[in-house]
N, C-alpha and C positions, 0 to 999 in steps of 0.2 A: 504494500500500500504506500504511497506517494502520497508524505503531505508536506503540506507548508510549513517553513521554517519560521520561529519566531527565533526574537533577541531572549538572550537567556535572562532571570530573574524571577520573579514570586509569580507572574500568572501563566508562564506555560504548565509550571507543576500544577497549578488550582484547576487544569483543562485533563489535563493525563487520565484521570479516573473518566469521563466524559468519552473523550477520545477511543477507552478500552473497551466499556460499554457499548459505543455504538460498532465497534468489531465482532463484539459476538453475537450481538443480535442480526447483524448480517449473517456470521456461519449458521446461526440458527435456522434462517430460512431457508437457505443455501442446502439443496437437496445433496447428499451426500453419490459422488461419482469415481471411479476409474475407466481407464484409457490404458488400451492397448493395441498394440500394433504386429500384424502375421505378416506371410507373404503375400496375400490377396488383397489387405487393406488394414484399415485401422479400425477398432473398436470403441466404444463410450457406454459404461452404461450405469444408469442414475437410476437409485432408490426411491421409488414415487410411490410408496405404500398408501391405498386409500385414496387414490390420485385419477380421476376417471380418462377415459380415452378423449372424451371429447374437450376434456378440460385441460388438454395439452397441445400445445402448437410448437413445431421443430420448423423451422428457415434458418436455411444458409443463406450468406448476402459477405458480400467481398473477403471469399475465405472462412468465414464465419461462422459457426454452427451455434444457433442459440436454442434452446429449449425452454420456454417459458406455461406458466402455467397454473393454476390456483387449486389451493384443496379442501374441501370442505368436508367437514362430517359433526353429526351430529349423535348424540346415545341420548336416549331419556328413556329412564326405570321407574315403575309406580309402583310401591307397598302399600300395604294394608294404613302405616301409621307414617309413611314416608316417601318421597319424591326426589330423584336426582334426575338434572340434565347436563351434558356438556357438549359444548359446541367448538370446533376448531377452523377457524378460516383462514388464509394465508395464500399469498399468491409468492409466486418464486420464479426466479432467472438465471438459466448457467448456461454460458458462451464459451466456445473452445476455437482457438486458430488451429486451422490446419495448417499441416505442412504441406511445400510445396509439390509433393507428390499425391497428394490427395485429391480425387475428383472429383469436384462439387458437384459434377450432373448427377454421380453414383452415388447417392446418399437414400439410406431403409432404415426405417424405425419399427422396431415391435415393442410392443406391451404385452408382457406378462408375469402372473407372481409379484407383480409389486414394484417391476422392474422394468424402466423399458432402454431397451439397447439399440444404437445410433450402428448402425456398419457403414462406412465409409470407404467406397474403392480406391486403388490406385488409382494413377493415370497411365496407359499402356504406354511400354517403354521402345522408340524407337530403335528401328534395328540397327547394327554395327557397333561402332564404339563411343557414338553419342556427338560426333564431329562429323561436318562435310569435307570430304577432301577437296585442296584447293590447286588448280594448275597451274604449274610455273614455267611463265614464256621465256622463251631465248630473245636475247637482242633488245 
């Protein structure tokens, strides 16, 4: 994270608690992911327990892969002498650069189990050695 520097003295320390705060309520929301990469392409795949199909959008946009999306649920229990409900709302965002060999055309998502995983193809590797040869004239 990249932030701004302040001059040193009594109010950057009065911000520090503030500062640490707002970081983890970020990871908080921040669906928990790994990435991997085979010979056929790369993989992603993010923990969305409770997380419906419809209520998730994946676009790539310059390199880009973002998965954004919100998750709602709700439990309510009635007893004889008592009542509980709970409610969880939250929307969420996780972007990943690809590397240059990654093919933005070839990008599949599936949902399942709680899980949904991003597969991401190469881009087919030109034949020979990756160079044109070039001709060199006399005279």
């Amino acid at each position: 994270m990249v932030e701004k520097s302040h001059a040193s003295g009594f109010w950057p320390s009065l911000y520090d608690p503030f500062r640490q705060v707002g970081s983890r309520v970020a990871e908080w929301f921040a669906p928990a992911s790994e990435a991997s990469v085979g010979e056929d392409g790369y993989n992603i795949a993010i923990e969305l327990p409770g997380v419906e199909e419809e209520d998730i959008k994946v676009s790539v946009d310059d390199g880009v892969v973002t998965v954004k999306g919100e998750k709602r649920s709700e439990r309510e229990e009635k007893g004889d002498s008592w009542y509980f409900s709970e409610r969880q709302f939250g929307s969420f965002s996780r972007s990943f650069r690809l590397p240059p060999e990654a093919d933005p055309e070839n990008v599949a998502a599936r949902l399942k189990g709680g899980v949904l995983t991003l597969s991401i193809g190469k881009k087919a590797k030109k034949s020979g050695d990756g160079g044109t040869e070039v001709p060199i004239q006399r005279g």
